[in-house]
SEGUBA-361068 format. One record per residue (C-alpha): chain; x, y, z; residue number from 1. Coordinates in nm, 3 decimals, decimal comma. Example, Ala and Ser with C-alpha at 12.3 -4.5 7.8 and 13.67 -1.06 7.14 Angstrom:
<rs>
> A/1,230/-0,450/0,780/1
> A/1,367/-0,106/0,714/2
</rs>
This chain:
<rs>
> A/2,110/17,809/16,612/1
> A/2,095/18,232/16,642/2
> A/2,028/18,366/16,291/3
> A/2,224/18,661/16,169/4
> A/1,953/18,971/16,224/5
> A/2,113/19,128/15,909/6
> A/1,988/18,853/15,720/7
> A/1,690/18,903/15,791/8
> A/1,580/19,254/15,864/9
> A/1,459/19,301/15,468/10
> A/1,156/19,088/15,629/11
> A/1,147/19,251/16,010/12
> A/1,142/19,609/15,901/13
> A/0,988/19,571/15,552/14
> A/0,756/19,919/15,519/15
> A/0,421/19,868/15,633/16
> A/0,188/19,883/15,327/17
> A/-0,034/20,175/15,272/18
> A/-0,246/20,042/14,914/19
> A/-0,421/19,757/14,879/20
> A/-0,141/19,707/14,572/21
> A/0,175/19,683/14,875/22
> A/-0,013/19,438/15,070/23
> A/-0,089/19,220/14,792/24
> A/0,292/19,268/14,703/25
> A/0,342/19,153/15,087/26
> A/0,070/18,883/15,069/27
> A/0,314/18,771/14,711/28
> A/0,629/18,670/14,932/29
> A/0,391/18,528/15,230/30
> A/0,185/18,288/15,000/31
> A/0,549/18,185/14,803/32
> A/0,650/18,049/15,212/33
> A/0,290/17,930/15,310/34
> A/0,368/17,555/15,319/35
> A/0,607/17,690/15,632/36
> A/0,325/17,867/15,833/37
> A/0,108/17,729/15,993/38
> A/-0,289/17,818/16,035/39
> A/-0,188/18,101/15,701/40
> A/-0,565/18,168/15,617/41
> A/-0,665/18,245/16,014/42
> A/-0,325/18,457/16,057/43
> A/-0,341/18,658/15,724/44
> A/-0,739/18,733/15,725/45
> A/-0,678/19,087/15,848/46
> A/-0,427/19,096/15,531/47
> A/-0,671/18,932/15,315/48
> A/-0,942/19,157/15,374/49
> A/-0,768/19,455/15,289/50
> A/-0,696/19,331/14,918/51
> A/-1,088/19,311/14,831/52
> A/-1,214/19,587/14,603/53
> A/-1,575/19,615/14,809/54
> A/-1,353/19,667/15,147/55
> A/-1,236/20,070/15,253/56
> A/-0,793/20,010/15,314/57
> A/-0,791/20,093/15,643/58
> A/-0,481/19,931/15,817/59
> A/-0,613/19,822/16,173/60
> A/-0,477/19,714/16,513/61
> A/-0,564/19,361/16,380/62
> A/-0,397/19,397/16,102/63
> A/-0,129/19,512/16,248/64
> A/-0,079/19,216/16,450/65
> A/-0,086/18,994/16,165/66
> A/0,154/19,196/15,927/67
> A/0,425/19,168/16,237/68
> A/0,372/18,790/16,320/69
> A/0,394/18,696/15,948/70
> A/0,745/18,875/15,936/71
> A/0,871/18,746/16,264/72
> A/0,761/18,368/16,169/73
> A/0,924/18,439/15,821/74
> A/1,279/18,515/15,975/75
> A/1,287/18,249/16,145/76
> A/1,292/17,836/16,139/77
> A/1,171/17,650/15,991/78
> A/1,150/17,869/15,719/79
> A/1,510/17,970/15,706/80
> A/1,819/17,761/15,653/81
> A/2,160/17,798/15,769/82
> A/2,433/17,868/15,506/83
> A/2,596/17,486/15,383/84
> A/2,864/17,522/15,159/85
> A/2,781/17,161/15,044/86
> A/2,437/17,230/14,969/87
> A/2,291/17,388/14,644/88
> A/2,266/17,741/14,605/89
> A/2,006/17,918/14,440/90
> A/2,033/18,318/14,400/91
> A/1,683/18,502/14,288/92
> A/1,655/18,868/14,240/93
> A/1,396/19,107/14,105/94
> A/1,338/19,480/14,026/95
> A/1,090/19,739/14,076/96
> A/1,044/20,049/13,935/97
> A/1,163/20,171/14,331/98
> A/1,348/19,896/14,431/99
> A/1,574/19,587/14,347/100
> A/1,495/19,248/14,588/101
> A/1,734/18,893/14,606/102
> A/1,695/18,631/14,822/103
> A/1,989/18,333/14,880/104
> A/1,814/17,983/14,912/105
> A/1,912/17,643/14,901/106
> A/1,662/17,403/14,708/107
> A/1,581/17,107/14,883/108
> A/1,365/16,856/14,742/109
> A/1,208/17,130/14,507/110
> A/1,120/17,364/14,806/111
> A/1,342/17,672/14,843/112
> A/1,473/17,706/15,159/113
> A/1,570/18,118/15,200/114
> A/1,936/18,165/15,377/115
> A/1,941/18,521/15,363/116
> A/1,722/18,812/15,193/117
> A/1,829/19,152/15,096/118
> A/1,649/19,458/14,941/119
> A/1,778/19,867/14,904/120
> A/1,581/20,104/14,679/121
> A/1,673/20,236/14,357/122
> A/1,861/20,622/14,306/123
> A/1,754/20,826/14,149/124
> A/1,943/20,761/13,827/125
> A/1,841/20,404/13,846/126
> A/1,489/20,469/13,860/127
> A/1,532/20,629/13,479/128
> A/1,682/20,286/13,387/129
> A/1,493/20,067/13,102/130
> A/1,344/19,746/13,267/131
> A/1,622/19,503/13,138/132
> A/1,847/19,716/13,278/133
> A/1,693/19,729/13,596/134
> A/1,661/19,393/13,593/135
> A/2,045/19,310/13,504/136
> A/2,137/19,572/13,841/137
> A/1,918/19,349/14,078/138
> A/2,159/19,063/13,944/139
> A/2,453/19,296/14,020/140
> A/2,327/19,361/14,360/141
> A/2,251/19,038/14,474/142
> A/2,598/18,920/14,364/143
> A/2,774/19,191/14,581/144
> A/2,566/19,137/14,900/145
> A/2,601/18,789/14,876/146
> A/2,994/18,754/14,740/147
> A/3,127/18,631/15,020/148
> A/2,888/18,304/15,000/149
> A/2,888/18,277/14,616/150
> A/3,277/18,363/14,519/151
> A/3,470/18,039/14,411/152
> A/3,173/17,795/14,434/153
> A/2,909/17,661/14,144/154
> A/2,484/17,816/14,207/155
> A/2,181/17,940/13,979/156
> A/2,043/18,285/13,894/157
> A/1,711/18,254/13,898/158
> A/1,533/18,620/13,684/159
> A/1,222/18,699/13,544/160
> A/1,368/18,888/13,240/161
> A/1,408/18,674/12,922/162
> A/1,689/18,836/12,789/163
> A/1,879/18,846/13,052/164
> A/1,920/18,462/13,009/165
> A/2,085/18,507/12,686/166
> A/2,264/18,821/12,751/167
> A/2,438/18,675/13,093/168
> A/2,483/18,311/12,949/169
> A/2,823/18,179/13,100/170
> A/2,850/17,957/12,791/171
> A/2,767/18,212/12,537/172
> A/2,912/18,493/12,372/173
> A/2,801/18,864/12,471/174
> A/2,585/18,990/12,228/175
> A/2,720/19,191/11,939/176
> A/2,514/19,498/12,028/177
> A/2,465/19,549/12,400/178
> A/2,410/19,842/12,618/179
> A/2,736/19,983/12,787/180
> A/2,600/19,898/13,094/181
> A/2,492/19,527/13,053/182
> A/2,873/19,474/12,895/183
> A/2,959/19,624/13,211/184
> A/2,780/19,373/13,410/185
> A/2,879/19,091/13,184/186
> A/3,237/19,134/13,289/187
> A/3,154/19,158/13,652/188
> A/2,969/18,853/13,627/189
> A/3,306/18,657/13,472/190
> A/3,437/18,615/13,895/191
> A/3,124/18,365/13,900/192
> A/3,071/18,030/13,844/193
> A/2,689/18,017/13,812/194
> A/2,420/17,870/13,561/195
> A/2,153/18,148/13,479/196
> A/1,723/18,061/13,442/197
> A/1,432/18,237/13,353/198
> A/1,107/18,159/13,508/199
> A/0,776/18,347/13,484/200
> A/0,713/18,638/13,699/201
> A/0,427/18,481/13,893/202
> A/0,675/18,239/14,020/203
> A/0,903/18,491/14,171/204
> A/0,663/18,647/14,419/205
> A/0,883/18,633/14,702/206
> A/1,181/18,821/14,577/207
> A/0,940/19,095/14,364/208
> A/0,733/19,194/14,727/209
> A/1,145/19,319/14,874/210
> A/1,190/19,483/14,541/211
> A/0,818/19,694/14,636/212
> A/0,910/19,714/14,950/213
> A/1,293/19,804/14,970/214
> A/1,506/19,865/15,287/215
> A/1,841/19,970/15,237/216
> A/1,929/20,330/15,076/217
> A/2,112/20,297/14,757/218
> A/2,516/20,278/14,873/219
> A/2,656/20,606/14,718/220
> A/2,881/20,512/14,415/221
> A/3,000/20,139/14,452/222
> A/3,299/20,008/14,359/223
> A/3,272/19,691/14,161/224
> A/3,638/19,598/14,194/225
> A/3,702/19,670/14,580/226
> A/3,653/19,363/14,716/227
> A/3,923/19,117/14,496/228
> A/4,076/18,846/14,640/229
> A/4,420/18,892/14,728/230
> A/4,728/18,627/14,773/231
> A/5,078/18,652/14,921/232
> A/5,385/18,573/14,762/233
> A/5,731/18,508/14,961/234
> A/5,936/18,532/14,643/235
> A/5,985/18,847/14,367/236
> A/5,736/18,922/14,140/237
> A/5,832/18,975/13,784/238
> A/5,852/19,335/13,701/239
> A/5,576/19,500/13,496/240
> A/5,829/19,613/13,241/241
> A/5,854/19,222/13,191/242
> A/5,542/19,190/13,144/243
> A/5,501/19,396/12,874/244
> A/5,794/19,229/12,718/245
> A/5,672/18,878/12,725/246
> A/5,301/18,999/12,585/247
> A/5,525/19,157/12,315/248
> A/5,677/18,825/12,231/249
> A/5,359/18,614/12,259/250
> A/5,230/18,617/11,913/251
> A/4,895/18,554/11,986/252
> A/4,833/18,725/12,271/253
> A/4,995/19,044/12,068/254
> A/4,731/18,920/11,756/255
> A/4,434/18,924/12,030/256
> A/4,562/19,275/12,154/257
> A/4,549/19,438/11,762/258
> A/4,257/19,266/11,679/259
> A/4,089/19,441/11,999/260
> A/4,221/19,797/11,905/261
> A/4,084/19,754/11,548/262
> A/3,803/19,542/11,581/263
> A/3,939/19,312/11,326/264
> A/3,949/18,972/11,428/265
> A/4,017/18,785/11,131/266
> A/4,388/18,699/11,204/267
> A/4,334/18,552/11,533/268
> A/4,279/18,160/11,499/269
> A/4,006/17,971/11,625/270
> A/4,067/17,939/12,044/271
> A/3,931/18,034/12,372/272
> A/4,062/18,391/12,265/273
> A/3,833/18,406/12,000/274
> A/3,553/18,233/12,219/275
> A/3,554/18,568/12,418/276
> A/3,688/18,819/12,194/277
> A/3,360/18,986/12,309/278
> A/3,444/18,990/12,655/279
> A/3,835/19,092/12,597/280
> A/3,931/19,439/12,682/281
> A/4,280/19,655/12,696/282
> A/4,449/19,861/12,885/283
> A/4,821/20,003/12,893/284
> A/4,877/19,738/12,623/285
> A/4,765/19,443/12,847/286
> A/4,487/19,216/12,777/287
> A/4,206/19,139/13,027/288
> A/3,902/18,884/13,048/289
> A/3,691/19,089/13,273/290
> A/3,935/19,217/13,537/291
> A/4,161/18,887/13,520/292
> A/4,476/18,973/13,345/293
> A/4,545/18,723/13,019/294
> A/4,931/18,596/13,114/295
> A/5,166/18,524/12,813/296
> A/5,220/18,206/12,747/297
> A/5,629/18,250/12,865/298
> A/5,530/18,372/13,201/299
> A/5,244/18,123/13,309/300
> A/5,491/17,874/13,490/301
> A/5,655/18,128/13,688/302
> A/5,271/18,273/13,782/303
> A/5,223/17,876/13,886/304
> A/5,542/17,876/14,081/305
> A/5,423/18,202/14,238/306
> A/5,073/18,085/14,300/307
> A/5,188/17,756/14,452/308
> A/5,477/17,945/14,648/309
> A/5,321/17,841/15,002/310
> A/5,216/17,500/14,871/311
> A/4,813/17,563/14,888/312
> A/4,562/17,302/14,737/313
> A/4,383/17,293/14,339/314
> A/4,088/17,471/14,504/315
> A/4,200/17,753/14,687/316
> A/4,491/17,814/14,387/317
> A/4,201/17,820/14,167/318
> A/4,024/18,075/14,394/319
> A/4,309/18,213/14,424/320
> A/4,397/18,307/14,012/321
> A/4,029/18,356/13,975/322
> A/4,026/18,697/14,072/323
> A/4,341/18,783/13,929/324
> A/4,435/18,632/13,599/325
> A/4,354/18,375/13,314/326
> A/4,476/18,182/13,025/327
> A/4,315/17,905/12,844/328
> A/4,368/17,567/13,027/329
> A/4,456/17,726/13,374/330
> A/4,221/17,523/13,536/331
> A/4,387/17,193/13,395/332
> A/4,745/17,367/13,458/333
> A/4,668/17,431/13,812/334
> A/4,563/17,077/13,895/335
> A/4,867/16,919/13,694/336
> A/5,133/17,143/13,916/337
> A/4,947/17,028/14,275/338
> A/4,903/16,683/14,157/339
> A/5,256/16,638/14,039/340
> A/5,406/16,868/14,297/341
> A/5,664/16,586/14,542/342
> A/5,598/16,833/14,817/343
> A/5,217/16,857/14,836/344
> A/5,192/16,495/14,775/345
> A/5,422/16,362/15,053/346
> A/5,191/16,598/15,320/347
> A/4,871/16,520/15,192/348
> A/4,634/16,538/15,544/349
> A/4,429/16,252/15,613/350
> A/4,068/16,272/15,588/351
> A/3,951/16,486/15,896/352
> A/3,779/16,354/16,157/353
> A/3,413/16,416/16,209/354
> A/3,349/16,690/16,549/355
> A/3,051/16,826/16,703/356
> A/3,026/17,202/16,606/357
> A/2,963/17,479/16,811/358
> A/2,719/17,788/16,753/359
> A/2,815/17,971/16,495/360
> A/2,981/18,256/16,598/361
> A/3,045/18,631/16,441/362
> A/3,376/18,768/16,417/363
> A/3,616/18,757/16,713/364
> A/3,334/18,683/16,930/365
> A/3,445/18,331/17,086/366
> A/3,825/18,173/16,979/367
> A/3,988/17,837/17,030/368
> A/4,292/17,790/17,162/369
> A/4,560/17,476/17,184/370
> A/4,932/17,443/17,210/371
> A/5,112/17,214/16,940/372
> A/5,469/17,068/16,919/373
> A/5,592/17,139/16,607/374
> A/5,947/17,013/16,470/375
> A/6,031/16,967/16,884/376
> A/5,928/17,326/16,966/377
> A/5,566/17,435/17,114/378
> A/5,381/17,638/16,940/379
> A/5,008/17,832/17,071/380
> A/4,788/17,858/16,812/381
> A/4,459/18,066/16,851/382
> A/4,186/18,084/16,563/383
> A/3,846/18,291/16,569/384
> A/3,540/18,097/16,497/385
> A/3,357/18,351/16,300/386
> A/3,657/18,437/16,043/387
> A/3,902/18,159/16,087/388
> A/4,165/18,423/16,129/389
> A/4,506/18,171/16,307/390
> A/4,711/18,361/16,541/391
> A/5,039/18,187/16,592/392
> A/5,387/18,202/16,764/393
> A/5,659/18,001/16,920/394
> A/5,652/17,933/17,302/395
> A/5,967/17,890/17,497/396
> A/5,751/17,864/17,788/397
> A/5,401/17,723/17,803/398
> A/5,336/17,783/18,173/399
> A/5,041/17,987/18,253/400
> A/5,157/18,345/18,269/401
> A/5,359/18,304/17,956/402
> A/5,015/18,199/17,789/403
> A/4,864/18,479/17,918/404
> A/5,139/18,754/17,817/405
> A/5,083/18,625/17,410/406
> A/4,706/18,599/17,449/407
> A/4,746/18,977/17,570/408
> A/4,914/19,084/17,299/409
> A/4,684/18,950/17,054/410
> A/4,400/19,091/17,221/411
> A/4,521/19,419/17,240/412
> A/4,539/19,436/16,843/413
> A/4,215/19,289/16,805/414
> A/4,009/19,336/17,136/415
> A/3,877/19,080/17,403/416
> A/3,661/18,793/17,278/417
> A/3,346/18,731/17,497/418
> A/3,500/18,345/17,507/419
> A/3,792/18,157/17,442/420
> A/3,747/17,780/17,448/421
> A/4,042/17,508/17,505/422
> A/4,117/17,135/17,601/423
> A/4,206/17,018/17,962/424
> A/4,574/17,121/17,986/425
> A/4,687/17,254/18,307/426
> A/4,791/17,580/18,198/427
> A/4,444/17,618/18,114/428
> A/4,256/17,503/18,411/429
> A/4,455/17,654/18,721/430
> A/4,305/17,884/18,947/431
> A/4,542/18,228/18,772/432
> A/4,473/18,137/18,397/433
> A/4,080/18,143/18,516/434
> A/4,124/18,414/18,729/435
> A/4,297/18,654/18,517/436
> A/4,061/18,551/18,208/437
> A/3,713/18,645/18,493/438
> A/3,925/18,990/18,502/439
> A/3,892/19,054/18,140/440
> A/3,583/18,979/18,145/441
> A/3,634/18,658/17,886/442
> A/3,397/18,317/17,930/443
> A/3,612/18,069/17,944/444
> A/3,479/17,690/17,828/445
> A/3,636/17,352/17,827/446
> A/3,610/17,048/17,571/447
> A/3,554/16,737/17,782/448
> A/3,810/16,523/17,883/449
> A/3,949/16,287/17,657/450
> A/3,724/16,449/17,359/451
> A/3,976/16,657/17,138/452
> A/3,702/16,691/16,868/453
> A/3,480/16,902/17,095/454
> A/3,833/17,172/17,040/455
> A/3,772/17,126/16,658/456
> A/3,846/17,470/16,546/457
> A/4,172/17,436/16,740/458
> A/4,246/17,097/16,590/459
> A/4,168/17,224/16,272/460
> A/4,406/17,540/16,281/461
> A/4,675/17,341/16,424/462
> A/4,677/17,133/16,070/463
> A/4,690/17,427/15,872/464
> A/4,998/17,584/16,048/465
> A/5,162/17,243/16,088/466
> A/5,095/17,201/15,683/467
> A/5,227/17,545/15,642/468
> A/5,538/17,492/15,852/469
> A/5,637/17,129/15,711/470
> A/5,556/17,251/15,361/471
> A/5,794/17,584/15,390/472
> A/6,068/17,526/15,657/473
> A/6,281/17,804/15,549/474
> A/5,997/18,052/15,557/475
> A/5,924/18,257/15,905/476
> A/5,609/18,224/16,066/477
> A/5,430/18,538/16,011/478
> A/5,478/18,508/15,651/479
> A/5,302/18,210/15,614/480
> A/5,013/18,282/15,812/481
> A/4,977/18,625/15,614/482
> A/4,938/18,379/15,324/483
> A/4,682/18,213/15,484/484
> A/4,495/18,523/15,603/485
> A/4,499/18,649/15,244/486
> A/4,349/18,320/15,081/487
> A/3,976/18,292/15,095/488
> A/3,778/18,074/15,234/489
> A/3,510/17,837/15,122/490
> A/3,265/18,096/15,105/491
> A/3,471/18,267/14,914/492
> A/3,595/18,579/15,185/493
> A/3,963/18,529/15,286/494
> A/3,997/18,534/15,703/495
> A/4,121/18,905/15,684/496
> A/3,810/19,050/15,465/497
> A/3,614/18,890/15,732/498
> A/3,767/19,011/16,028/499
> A/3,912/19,328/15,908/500
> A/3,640/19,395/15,661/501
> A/3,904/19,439/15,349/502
> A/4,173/19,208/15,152/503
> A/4,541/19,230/15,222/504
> A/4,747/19,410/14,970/505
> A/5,024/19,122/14,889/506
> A/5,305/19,138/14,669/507
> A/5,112/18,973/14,361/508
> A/4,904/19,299/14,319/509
> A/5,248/19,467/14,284/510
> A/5,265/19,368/13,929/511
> A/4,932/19,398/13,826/512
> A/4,794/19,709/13,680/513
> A/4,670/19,954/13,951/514
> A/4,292/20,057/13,880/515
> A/4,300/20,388/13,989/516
> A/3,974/20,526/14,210/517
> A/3,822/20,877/14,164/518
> A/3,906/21,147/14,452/519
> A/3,592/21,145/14,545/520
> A/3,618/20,804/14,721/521
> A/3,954/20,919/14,913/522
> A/3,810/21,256/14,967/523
> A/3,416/21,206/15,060/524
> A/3,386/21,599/15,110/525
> A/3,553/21,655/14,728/526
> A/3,245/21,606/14,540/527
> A/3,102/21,908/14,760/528
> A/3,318/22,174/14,510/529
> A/3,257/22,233/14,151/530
> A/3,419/22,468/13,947/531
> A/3,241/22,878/14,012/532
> A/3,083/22,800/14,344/533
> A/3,084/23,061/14,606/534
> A/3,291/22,971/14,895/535
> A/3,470/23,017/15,271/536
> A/3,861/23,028/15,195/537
> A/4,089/22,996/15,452/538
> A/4,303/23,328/15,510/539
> A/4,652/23,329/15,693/540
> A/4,727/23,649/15,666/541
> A/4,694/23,809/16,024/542
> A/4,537/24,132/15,887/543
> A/4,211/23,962/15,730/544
> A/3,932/23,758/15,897/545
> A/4,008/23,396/15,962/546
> A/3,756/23,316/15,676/547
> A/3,716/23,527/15,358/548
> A/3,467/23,468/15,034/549
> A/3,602/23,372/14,783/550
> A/3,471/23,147/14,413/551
> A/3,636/22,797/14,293/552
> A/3,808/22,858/13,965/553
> A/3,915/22,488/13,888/554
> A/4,058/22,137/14,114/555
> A/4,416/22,111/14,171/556
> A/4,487/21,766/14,182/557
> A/4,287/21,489/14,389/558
> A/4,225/21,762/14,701/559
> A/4,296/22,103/14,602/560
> A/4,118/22,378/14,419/561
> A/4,260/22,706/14,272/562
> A/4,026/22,974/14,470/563
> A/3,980/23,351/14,326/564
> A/3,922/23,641/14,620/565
> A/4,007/24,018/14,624/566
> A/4,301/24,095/14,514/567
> A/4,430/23,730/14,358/568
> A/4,379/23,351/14,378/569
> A/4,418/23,109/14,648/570
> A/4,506/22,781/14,613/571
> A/4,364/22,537/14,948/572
> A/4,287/22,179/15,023/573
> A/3,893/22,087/15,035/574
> A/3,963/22,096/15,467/575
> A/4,051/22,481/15,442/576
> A/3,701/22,591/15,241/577
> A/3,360/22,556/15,280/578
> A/3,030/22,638/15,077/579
> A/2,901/23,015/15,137/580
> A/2,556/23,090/15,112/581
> A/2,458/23,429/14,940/582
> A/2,163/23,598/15,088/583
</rs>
């Protein structure tokens, strides 16, 4: 199977070492994989020799050689795995003082096999950080490189910092006193389900070489809340005002909320609130565990109803409320309202049958295709392999050149896949289907005959929009496949993050507090302009030059700034000025 290069290129283009200290860093992660590699000691003696005190560092032709076979043999089998959402899944990170390293395994039999590593260096902020705190951002990092595998499923931290441990514990309270920035984490770390360890520092030689030898440049000012998952909802939303209202009315949620303000918790009883009064925070009156919003009790069953609106399973519901609110027992609540719901229950699938997978595939790259009769009318149903994003519409027609008219249409919004795979049917096989597809310059392949299972992805998205159609009669099409596109996955990215590379704004985040974002992140070129720096300002008066100098007096909003120049002030978006240089 092709591995992802991006997975790998922390090992193909880690730095070549220049100290005796970076190779024995290198020599760290090679000797953690040695069981893998075969004839080590003959391959790495170039290596080897370098690390003796009595021996000049002078980095060789031979060494050379070995450094670049040791990376190209560790990016590939048998030393990595490919990604099984079944399987365990281990996360280890580490931290440099120039660097932060994590690696994504699964543990088999004791033996840790890597799925993906990943390394950037520090800023230069970062690099002033105490080692804890270091630490605790290599955590953070790994868990945003490698959301879309670990979102909505159980796996291990594995750190070298002690503390840490304690600090991070899932089943523990925070600390009393803790750093801003480690309560920080702690919140961001409340979307996971994970179990955290400490082992020793020796043992975590593979993920301390990336953090001495990182790749990636620091990502200028992340956003730790960007990438939430988002659902969509085919009924209205109750109004914010209403909110407010019902938190108002819920005694102990309104208890929770005072307590908070004054730091007085000893009229809140015993609870889950309690539990994480730690982890609690307010804004505009609302509570929140981490970014989840705490629901009042009076409003939960209509948040169920809303949740459950296009009849989706425990697990993706629970995915689904994960990132977006809480309230002690959801987890129990959610299960009770799919197991008792007459709908879900009555089109239950049947266990699915076992297929022969393809290659895996990156987005939009190869898609099935299959035509269903659903309720009497035909329906063409396309998926992509790499982000499971379903296509479908209603055919009146299911001749050749009316499948080729809809398969047009979808590929002008989302380009032409290099193939597009399909049973035996005879739209499919005649001589202008295959023609006009060798035009386009689309592969087409064909499942053999009498083998449905070799068109599993098809199969597989004709379920889902037969489910979604026999579950919500009344509701059009399109709606329910935006649902669908919105809901993540088993890795934990919904189809449109991974096809589109962001979440779908639906109508649930419509009453949920907006976060607002700084200017800088709308406007890249803002953060160029502080107030009393010498400037370009754009003139429109015909009887002046086209540019004239001029000073920034203050920002005017998200994208303006008040300019002063002869004779008065200017006021112009960050597009009309630009930085003058005094001689």
């Amino acid at each position: 199977k092709s591995i992802d290069p991006e997975l790998v290129r922390p090992v193909l283009d880690f730095p070549t070492p220049t100290t005796p200290s970076e190779v024995k860093s290198f020599m760290g992660l090679v000797q953690f994989y040695g069981q893998f590699l075969e004839n080590l000691s003959s391959v790495a003696a170039p290596l080897h020799e370098l690390t003796r005190q009595d021996v000049e560092f002078h980095w060789s032709n031979e060494a050379e050689v070995s450094f670049n076979k040791i990376k190209k043999t560790l990016a590939n089998a048998p030393i990595l795995a490919h990604y099984d959402p079944s399987a365990p899944l281990l996360l280890t990170t580490d931290a440099s003082p120039i660097g932060l390293g994590a690696i994504l395994s699964h543990p088999v039999e004791g033996v840790e096999r890597p799925v993906a590593f990943a390394s950037r260096k520090l800023t230069k902020a970062e690099k002033n950080y105490s080692q804890i705190d270091r630490e605790a951002t290599g955590i953070i990092f790994g868990l945003e490189r490698f959301e879309r595998y670990l979102l909505g499923r159980k796996f291990t931290i594995k750190t070298d910092n002690q503390p840490l441990k304690f600090i991070f514990n899932p089943k523990k309270e925070l600390p009393t006193v803790v750093t801003a920035r480690l309560s920080r984490y702690a919140l961001r770390l409340t979307m996971f389900d994970f179990d955290i360890q400490h082992v020793k520092g020796t043992l975590l030689s593979h993920a301390d070489a990336f953090s001495r030898g990182p790749v990636d440049e620091p990502e200028p000012n992340p956003d730790e809340t960007d990438k939430l998952i988002c659902f969509a909802l085919t009924d209205l939303s109750p109004h914010e005002n209403e909110l407010h209202e019902a938190v108002k009315r819920d005694d102990l949620l309104s208890s929770a909320i005072e307590a908070a303000h004054s730091g007085d918790w000893s009229k809140v009883p015993p609870g889950p609130l309690m539990n994480k009064r730690n982890q609690l925070s307010v804004k505009d009156d609302l509570m929140f565990w981490g970014i989840r919003l705490v629901v009042p009790s009076s409003l939960r069953s209509k948040f169920l109803e809303e949740l459950h609106l296009s009849h989706r399973g425990i697990v993706k519901m629970k995915a689904l409320a994960r990132c977006k609110f809480w309230w002690p027992g959801i987890d129990g609540d959610i299960e009770d309202k799919v197991s008792t719901c007459k709908t879900c229950q009555e089109n239950s699938p049947s266990p699915p049958s076992e297929f022969t997978p393809f290659e895996p595939s990156v987005e939009w790259e190869r898609v099935h295709i299959d035509y269903a009769k659903i309720n009497g009318r035909d329906v063409l149903v396309l998926v992509d392999a790499g982000s499971k994003w379903i296509e479908a519409t209603y055919m009146s027609n299911t001749s050749s050149v009316h499948t080729l008219n809809q398969l047009l249409s979808w590929f002008c919004r989302f380009g032409f896949p290099h193939t597009i795979h399909s049973d035996n049917g005879p739209q499919f096989v005649n001589h202008i289907f295959q023609a006009k597809l060798q035009s386009w310059g689309v592969k087409q392949s064909l499942s053999p005959p009498y083998h449905p299972q070799s068109n599993g992805q098809a199969e597989r998205a004709v379920r889902v929009v037969k489910d979604l159609i026999k579950k919500n009669p009344n509701i059009p099409l399109d709606q329910l496949l935006f649902s669908y596109r919105a809901t993540p996955l088993s890795g934990g990215s919904s189809p449109a993050e991974l096809l589109l590379s962001k979440p779908l704004r639906t109508r649930i985040d419509g009453f949920l507090p907006r976060h607002s974002s700084s200017s800088s992140s709308h406007h890249p070129n803002a953060s160029k302009f502080t107030p009393n720096v010498d400037v370009w300002c754009r003139s429109f008066n015909k009887r002046t030059a086209k540019w004239i100098p001029g000073k920034t007096i203050s920002s005017v909003g998200n994208s303006l700034w008040l300019v002063k120049v002869d004779g008065g002030t200017h006021t112009r978006h960050i597009n009309q000025l630009r930085l003058r240089r005094s001689r």
